[in-house]
Structures are given as C-alpha cells and as structure tokens.
KENUPA-597421 format. One line per field, with one value per atom (N, C-alpha, C): z, y negated, x; atom name; residue in one letter; residue number from 1. Coordinates in steps of 0.001 Angstrom, whole numbers. Atoms other than C-alpha are relative to their C-alpha. Layout:
N
zz Z; ... $
yy Y; ... $
xx X; ... $
name CA; ... $
resn A; ... $
resi NUM; ... $
This chain:
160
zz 828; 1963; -987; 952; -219; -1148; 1459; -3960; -425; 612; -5997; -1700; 772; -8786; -1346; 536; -11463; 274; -467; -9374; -1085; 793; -11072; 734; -876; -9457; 290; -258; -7685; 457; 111; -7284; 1136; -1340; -4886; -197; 280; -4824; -222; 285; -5879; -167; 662; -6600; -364; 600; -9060; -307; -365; -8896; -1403; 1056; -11967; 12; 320; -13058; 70; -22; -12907; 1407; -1554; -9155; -194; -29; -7980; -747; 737; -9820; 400; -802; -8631; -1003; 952; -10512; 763; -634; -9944; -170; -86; -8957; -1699; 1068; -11102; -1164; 1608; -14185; -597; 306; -13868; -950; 47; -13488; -1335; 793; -16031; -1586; 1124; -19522; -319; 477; -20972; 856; -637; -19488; 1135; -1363; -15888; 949; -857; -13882; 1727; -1404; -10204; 1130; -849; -7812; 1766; -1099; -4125; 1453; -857; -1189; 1305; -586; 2108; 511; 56; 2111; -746; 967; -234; 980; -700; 1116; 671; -1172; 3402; -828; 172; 3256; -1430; 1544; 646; -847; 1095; -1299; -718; 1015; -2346; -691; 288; -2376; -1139; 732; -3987; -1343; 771; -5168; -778; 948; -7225; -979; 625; -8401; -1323; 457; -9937; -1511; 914; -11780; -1307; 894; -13512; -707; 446; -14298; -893; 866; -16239; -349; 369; -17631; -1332; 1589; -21479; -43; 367; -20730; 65; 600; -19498; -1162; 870; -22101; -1504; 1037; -24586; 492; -410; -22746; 64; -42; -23382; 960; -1393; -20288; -521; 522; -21172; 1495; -1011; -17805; 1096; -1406; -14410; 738; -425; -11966; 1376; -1156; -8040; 976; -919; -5116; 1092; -1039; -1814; 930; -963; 1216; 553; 256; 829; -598; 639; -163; -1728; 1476; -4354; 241; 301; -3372; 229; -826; -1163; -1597; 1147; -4218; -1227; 932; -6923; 549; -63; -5132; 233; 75; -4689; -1133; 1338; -8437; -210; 706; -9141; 566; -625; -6672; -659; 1352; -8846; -1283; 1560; -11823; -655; 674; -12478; -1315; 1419; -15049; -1553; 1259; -18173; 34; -262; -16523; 1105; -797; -13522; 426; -915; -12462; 1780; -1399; -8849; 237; -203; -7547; 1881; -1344; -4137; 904; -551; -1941; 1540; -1419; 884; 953; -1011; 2962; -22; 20; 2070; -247; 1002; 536; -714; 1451; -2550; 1313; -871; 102; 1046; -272; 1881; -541; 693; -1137; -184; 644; -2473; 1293; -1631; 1644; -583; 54; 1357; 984; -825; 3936; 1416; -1292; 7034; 981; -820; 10335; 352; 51; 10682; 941; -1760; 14648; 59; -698; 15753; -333; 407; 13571; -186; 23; 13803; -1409; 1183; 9978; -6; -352; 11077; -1210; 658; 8513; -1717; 1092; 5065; -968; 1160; 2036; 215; -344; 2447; -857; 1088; -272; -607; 1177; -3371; -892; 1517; -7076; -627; 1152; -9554; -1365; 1035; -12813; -857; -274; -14024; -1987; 1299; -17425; -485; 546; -18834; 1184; -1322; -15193; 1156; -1020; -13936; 573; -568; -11590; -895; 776; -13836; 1196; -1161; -10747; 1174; -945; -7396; 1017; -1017; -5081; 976; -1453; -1301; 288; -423; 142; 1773; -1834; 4051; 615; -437; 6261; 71; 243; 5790; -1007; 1283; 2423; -513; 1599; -1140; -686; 1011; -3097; -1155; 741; -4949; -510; 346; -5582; -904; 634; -7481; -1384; 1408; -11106; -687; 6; -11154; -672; -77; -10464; -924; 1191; -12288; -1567; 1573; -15745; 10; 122; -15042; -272; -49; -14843; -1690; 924; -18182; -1049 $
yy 266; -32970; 1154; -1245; -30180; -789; -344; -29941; -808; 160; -31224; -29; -276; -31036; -1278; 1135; -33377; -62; 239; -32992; 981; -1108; -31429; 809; -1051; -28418; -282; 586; -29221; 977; -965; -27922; 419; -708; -25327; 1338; -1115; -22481; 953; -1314; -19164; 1453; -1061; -15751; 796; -997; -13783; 1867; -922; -10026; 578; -42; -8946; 2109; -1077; -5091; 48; 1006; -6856; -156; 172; -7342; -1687; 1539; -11190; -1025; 1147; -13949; -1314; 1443; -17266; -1201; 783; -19619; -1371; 788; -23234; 269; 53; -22826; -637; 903; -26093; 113; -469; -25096; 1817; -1302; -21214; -571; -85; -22360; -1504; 1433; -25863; 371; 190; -24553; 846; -385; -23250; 269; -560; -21643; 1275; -1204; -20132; 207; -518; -17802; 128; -18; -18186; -20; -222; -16638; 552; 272; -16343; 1226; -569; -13736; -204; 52; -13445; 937; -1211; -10390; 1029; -1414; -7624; 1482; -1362; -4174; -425; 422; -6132; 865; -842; -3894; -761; -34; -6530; -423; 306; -7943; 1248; -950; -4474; 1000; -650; -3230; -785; 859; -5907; -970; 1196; -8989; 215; -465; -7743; 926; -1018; -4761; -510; 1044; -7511; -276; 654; -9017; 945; -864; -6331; 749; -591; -4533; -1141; 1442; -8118; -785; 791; -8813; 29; -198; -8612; -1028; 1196; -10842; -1147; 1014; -13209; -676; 224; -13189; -675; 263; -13033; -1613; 1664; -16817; -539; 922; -18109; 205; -259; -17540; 624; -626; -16960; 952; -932; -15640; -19; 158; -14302; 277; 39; -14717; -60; -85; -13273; -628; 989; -15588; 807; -577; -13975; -552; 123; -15121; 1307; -986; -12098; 242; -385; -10810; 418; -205; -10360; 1792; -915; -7051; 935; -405; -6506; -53; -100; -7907; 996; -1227; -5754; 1120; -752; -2908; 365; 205; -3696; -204; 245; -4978; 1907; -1484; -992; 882; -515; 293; -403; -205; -1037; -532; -25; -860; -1950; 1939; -5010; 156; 321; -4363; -360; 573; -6515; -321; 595; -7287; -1761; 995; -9745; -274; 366; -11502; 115; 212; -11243; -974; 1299; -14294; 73; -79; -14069; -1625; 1374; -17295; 372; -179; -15879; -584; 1305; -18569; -1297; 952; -20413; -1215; 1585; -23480; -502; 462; -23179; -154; 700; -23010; -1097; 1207; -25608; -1180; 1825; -28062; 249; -57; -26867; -906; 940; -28133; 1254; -1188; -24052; 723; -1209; -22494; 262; -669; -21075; 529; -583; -19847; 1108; -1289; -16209; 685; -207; -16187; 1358; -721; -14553; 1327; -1895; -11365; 626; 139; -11464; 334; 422; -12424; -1165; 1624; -15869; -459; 898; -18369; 504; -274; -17517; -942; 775; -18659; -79; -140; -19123; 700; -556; -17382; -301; 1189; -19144; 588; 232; -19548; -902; 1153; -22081; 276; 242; -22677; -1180; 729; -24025; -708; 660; -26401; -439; 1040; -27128; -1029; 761; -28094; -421; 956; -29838; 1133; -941; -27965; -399; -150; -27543; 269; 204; -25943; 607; -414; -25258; 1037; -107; -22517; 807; -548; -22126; 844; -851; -19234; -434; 677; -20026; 1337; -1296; -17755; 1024; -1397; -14139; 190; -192; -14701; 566; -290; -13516; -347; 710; -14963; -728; 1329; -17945; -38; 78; -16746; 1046; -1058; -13553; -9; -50; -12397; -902; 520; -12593; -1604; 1705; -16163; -703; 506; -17455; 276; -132; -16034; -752; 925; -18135; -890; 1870; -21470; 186; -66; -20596; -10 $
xx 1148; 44176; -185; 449; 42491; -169; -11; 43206; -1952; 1519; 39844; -64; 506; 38346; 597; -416; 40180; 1797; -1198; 43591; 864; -1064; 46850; 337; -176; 47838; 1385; -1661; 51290; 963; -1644; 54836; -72; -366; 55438; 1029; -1172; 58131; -972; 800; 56553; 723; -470; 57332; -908; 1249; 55829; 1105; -760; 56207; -78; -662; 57807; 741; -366; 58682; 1878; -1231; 62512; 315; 188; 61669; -247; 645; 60675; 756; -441; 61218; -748; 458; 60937; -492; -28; 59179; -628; 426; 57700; -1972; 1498; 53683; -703; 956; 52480; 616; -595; 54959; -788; 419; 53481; -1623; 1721; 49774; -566; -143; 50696; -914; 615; 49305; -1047; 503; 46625; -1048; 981; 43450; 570; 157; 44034; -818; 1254; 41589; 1052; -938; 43579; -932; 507; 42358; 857; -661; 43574; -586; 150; 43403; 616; -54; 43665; 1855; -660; 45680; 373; 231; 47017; -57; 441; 45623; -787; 1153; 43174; -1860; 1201; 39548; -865; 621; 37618; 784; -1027; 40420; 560; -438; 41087; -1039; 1322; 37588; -429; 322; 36509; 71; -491; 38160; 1098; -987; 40939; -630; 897; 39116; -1097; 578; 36999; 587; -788; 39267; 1341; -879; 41308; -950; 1306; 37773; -448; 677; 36618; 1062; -1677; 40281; -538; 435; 38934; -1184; 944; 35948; 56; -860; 37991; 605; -627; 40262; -1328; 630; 37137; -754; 261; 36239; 1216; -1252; 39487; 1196; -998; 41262; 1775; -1681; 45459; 385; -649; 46025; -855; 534; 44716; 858; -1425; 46985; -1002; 278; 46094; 1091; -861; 47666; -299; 356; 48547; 1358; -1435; 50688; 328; -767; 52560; 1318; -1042; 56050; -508; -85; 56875; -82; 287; 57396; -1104; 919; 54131; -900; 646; 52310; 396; 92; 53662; -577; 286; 53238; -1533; 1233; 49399; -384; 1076; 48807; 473; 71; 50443; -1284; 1199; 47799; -1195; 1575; 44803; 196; 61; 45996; -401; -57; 46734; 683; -1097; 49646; -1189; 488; 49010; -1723; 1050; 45771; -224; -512; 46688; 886; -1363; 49572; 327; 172; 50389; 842; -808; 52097; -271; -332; 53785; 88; 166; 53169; 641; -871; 55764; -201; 59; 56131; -1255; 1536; 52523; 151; 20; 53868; -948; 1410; 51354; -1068; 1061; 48586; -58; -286; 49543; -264; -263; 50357; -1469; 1261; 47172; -1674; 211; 45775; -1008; 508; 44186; 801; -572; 46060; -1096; 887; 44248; 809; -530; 45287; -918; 879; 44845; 508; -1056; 47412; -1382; 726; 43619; -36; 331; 43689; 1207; -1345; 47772; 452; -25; 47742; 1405; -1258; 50159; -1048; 503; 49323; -154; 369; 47564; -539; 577; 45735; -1570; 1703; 41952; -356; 230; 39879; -812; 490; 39524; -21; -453; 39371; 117; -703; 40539; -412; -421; 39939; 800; -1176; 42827; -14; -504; 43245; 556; -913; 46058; 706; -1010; 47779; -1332; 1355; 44025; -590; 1028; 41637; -1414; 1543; 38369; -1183; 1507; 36388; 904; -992; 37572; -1366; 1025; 35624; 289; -844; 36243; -817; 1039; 34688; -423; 555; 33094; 594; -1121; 35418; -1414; 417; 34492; -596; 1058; 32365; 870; -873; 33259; -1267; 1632; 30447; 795; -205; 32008; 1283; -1475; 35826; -450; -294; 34850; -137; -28; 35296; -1335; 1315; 31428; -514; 405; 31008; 918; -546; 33806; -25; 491; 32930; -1118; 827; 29923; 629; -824; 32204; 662; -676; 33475; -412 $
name N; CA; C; N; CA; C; N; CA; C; N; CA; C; N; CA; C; N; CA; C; N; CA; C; N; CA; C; N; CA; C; N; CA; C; N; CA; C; N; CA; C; N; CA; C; N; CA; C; N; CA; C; N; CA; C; N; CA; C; N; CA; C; N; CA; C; N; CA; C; N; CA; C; N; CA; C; N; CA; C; N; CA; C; N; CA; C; N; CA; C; N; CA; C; N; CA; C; N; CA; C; N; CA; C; N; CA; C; N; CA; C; N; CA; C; N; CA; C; N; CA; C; N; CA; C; N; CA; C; N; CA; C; N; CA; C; N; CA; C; N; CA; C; N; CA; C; N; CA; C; N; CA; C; N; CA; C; N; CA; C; N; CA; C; N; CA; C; N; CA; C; N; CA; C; N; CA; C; N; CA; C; N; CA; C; N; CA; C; N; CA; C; N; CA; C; N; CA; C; N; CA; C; N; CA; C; N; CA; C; N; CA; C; N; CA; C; N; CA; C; N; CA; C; N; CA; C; N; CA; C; N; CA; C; N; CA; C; N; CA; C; N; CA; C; N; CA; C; N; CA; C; N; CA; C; N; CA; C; N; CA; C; N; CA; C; N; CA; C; N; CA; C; N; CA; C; N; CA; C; N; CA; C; N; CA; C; N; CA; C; N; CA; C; N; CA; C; N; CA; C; N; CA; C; N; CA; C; N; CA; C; N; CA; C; N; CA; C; N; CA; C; N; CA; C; N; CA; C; N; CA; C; N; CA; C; N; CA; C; N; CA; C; N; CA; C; N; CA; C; N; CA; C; N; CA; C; N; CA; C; N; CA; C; N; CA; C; N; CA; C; N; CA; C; N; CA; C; N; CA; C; N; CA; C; N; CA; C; N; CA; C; N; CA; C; N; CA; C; N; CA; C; N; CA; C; N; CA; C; N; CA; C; N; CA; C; N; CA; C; N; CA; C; N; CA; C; N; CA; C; N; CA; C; N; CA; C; N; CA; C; N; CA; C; N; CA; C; N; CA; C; N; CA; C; N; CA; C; N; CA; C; N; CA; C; N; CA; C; N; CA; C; N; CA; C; N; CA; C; N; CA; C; N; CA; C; N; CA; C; N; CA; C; N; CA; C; N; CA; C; N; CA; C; N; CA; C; N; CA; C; N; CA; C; N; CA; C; N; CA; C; N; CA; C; N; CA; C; N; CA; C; N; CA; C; N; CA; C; N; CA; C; N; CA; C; N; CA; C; N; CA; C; N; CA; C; N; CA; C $
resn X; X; X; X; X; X; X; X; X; X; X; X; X; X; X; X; X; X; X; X; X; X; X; X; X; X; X; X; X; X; X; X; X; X; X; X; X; X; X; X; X; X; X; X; X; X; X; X; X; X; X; X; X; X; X; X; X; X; X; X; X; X; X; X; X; X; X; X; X; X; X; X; X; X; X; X; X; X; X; X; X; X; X; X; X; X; X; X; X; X; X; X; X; X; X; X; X; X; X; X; X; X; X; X; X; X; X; X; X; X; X; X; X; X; X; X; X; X; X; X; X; X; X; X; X; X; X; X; X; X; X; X; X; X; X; X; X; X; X; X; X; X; X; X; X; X; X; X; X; X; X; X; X; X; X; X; X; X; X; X; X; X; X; X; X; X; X; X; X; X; X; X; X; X; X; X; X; X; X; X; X; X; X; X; X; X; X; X; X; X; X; X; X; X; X; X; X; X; X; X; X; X; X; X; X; X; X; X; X; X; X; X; X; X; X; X; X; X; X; X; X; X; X; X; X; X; X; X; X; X; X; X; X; X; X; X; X; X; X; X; X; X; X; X; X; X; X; X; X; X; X; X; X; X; X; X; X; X; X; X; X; X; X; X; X; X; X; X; X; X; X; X; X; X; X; X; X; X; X; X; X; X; X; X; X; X; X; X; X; X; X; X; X; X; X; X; X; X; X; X; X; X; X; X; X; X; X; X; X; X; X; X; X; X; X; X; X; X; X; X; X; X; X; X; X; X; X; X; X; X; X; X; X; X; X; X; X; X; X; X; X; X; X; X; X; X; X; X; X; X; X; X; X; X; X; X; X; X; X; X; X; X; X; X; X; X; X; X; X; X; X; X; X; X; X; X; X; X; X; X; X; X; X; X; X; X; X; X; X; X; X; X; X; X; X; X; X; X; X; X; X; X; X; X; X; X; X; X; X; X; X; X; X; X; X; X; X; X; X; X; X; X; X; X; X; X; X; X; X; X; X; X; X; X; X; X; X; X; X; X; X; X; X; X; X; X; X; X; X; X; X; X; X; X; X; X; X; X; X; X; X; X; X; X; X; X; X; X; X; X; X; X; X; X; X; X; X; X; X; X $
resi 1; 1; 1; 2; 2; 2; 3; 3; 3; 4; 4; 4; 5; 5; 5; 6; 6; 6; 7; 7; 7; 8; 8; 8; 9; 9; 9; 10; 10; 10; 11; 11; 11; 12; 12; 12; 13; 13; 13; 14; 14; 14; 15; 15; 15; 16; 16; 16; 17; 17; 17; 18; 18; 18; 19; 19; 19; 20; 20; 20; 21; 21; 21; 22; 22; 22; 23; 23; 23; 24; 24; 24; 25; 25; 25; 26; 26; 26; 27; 27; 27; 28; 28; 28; 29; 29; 29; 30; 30; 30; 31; 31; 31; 32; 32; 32; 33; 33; 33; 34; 34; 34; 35; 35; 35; 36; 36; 36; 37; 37; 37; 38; 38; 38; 39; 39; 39; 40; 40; 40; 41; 41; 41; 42; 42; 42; 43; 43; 43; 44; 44; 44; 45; 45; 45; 46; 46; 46; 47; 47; 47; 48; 48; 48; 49; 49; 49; 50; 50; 50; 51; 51; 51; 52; 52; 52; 53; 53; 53; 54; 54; 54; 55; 55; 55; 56; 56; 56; 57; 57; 57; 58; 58; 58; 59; 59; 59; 60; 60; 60; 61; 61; 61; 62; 62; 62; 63; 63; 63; 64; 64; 64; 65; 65; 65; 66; 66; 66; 67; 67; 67; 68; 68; 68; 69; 69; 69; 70; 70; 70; 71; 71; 71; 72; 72; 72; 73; 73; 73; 74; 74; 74; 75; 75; 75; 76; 76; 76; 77; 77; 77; 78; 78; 78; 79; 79; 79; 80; 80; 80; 81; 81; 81; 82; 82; 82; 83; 83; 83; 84; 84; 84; 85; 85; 85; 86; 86; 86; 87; 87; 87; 88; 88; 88; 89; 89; 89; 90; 90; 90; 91; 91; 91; 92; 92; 92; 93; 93; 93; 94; 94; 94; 95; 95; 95; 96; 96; 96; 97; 97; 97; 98; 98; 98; 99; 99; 99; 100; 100; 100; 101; 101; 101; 102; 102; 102; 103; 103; 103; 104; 104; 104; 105; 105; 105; 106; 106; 106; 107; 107; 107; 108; 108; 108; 109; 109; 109; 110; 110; 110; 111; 111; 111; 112; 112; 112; 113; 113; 113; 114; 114; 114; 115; 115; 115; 116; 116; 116; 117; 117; 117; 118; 118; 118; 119; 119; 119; 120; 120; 120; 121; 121; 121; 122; 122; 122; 123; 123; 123; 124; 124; 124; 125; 125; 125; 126; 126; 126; 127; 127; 127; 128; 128; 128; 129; 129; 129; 130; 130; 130; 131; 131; 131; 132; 132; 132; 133; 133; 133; 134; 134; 134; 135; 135; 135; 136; 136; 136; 137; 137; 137; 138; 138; 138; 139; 139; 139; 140; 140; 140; 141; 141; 141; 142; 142; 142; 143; 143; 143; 144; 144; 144; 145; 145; 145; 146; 146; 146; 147; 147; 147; 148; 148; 148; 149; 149; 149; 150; 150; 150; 151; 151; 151; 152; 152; 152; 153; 153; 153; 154; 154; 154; 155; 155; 155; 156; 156; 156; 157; 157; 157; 158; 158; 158; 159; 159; 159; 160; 160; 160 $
C-alpha cells in the first residue's frame, strides 16, 4: 500500500552518506522532526536526476530554508558511498542530505518502489517528493513514469 497524505513516515534501515563514511540511521527517526523537503530519485548519475532534479534542489536550498524547511534530504536506491560521491559532484554539501536506500526497504515501506529489471536498474525508488511534518506526510507527489513535473524543487516551494 502507498504512503498518503496524513500517514507517518515509517521505519526502515537507511544510510546516510556522511563525510565519516555511511552511517546507518532509522528512516522515520531521520525524516521524524521538524520540516522535511524529501525528495526521491531514480538513480544517482542517471541523465535527469543529475541534470535536473538535484541540481534543483541545492540551487533553491536558501529558499527552502527561508519557508521553514530544517532539511532536504535526496533518497536514492543506491550505495552510501554511490550517494556521497554524487552529492560531491553537484555541490550538495550543507545543502542536501543524501540518504542511501541500498537495499530499497524505505521504498518499499513507503509502497514507492518500482521495477526497473527492463533498463537493468533491478528494483528502485519511483520519483517522488514528500513534504514531511514533524514525522506526517503533508503532501505526497508521484511523478507518472518518465515525468519530473510534480517532484521538483519548483513545485514543492509551491506546497510550502
């Protein structure tokens, strides 16, 4: 069942990629307080997630912040160390968190995972965003495979 609008965001193993190297934390304790912008890719290095959708979000990290937002935090079924080495590639530090979803648990619990066997991806995250309140989903938005419309910086500073 997919996550909605009202739901608490739930426990899943995580790793976030950390200057320290990975650190494992719990999902719904990371994403539990305050105002979070969580947003979700397909892929790190994939053509628009790096064109694009990240680029986004580290470029509109201050306007966030100036709407409240405590953290933005990018989701990828990817290795801790795949993700760091992608937030260093566009310049995330002290702008976005990267949070490693290895093994796709979080997308899963979240009922966001996708099968991506056809483009030999194996199993991923769909591509979303969250706004996250204090543990609750505030707004949830799925993109229709291949979009980016409704997950990006863009749109979510609207929701805010």
């Amino acid at each position: 069942m997919t996550i909605s609008v009202g739901d608490k965001i739930p426990s899943a193993k995580v790793m976030l990629a950390t200057d320290a190297g990975p650190d494992q934390v719990d999902a719904g304790e990371f994403l539990g307080s305050g105002k979070v912008a969580l947003f979700s890719v397909p892929g790190a290095f994939t053509p628009t997630c790096s064109a694009k959708h990240l680029p986004g979000f580290v470029e509109k990290a201050a306007e966030f912040q100036a709407k409240g937002v405590d953290k933005i935090v990018c989701m990828s079924v990817n290795d801790a160390f795949v993700m760091d080495a992608w937030g260093k590639d566009q310049n995330a530090g002290g702008k976005v968190e990267m949070l490693a979803d290895g093994n796709g648990d979080f997308a899963r619990a979240l009922g966001l995972a996708m099968d991506g066997k056809g483009f030999g991806m194996g199993e991923r995250a769909q591509r979303f965003s969250i706004v996250i309140e204090d543990g609750m989903v505030k707004h949830l938005n799925v993109e229709e495979p291949g979009a980016f419309d409704v997950s990006s910086a863009e749109h979510m500073l609207g929701q805010l």
